[in-house]
C-alpha positions as CSV (number, residue, x, y, z in Angstrom):
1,X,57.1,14.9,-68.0
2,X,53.9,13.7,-67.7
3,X,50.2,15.3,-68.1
4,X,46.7,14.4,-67.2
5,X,43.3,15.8,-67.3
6,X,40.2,15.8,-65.1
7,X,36.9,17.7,-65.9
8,X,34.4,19.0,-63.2
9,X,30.9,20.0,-64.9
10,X,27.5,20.8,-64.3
11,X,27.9,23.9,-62.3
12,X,24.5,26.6,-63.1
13,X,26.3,29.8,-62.8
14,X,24.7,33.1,-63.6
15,X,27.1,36.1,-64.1
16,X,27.1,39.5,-66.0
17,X,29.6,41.7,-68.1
18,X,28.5,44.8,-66.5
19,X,31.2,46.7,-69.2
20,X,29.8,45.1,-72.0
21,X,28.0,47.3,-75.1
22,X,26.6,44.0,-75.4
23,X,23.6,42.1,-74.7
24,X,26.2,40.2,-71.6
25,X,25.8,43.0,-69.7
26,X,22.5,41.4,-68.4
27,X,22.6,39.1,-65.9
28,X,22.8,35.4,-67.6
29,X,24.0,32.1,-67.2
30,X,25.3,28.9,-68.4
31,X,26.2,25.4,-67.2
32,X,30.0,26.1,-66.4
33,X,32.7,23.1,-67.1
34,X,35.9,23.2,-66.8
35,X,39.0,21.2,-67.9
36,X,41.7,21.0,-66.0
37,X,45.5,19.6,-67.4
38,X,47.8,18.4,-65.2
39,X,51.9,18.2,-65.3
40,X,54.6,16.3,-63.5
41,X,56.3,13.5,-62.3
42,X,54.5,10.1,-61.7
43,X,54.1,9.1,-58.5
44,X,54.5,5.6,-56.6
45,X,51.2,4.7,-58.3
46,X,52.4,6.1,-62.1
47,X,49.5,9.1,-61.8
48,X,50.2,12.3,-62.0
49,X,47.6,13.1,-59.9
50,X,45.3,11.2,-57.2
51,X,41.7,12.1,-58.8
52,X,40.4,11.0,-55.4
53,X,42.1,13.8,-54.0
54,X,39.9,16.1,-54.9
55,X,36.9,14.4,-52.8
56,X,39.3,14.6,-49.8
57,X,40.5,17.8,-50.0
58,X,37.2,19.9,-50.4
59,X,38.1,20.8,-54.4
60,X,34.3,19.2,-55.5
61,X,33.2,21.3,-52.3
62,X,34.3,24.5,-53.5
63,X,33.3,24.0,-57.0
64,X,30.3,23.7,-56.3
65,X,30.1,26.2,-53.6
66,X,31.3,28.7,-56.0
67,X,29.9,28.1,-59.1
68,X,26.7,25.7,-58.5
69,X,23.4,27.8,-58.8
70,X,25.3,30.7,-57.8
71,X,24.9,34.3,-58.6
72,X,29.2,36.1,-59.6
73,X,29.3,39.6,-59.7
74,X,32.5,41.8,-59.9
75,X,33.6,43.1,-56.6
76,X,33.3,46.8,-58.4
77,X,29.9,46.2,-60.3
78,X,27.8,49.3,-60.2
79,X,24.9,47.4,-58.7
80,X,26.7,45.9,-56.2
81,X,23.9,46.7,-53.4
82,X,20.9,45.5,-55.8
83,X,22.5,42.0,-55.7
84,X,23.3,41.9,-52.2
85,X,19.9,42.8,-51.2
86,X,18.8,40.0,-53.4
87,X,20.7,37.8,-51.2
88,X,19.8,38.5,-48.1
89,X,16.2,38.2,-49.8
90,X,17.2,34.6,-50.3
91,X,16.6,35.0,-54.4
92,X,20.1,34.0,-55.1
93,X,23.7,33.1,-53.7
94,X,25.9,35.7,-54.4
95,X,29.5,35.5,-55.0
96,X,31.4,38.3,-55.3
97,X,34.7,38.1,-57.3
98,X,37.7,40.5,-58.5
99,X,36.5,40.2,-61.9
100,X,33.6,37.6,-63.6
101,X,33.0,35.8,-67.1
102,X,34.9,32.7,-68.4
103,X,38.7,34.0,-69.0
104,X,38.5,35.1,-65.4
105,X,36.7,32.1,-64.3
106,X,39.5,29.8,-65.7
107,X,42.5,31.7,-63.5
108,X,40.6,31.6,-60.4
109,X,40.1,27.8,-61.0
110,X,43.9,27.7,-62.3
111,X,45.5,29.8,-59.2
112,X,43.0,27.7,-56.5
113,X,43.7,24.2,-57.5
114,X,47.3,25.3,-59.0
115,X,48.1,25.6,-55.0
116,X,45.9,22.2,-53.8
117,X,47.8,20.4,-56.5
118,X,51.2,21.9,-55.4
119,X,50.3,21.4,-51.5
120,X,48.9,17.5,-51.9
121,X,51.7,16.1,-54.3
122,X,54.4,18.2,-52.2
123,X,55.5,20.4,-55.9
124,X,55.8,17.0,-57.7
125,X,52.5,18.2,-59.9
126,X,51.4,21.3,-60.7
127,X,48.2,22.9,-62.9
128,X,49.3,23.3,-66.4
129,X,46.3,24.9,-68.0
130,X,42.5,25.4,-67.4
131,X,39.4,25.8,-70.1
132,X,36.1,27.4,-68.7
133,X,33.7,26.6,-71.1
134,X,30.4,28.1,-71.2
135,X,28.7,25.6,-73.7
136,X,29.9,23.9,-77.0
137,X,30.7,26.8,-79.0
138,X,32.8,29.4,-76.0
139,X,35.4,28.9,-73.8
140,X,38.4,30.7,-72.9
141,X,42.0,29.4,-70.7
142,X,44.4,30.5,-69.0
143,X,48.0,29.1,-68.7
144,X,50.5,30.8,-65.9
């Protein structure tokens, strides 16, 4: 069994913990990276997985689609309308998600590209765990 790791960075993503008794129940943001490990068989070329894949596949596309300069609320945030006003305002791009902040952010990265990978090595690699992290000091993963 083999294991390798790619990181995709740089994505400005503001997002708020509308639960929180905490000052994150503002709306704030960091410069999202994530890490993402890989497992599995080698293939014909001894990689675990075709880095260039994710270029060909739309995976940098929906990155940054998602998570660059965007605005992520949770689909059951009290303010719901507030933010979608501000969108059709054009004062952000909102993304509306079951549930927002870094834990939740490294599952939906996990269970996306857990599929690609699955789908473009035909089940030969799969995602073996993913880090959000929100700068040098936070970060949270998720493993299946």
């Amino acid at each position: 069994m083999f294991r390798s790791y790619k990181e995709f960075n740089g994505y400005s993503t503001a997002f708020r913990q509308w639960r929180a008794d905490s000052h994150c129940k503002y709306v704030h943001g960091y410069a999202l990276r994530f890490k993402v490990w890989f497992e599995g068989d080698l293939d014909e070329r001894n990689w675990v997985v075709d880095f260039g894949c994710f270029k060909r596949n739309g995976v940098k596309d929906w990155f940054k689609n998602q998570f660059d300069h965007t605005t992520c609320i949770a689909k059951d945030d009290p303010n719901k309308e507030t933010f979608e006003a501000m969108e059709v305002m054009g004062l952000i791009q909102l993304r509306i998600m079951d549930d927002v902040g870094c834990e939740k952010f490294a599952e939906y990265v996990f269970n996306y590209l857990n599929d690609k990978i699955k789908l473009e090595t035909e089940g030969r690699a799969w995602v073996h765990k993913v880090q959000c992290w929100e700068h040098g000091e936070n970060m949270a993963e998720y493993r299946a």
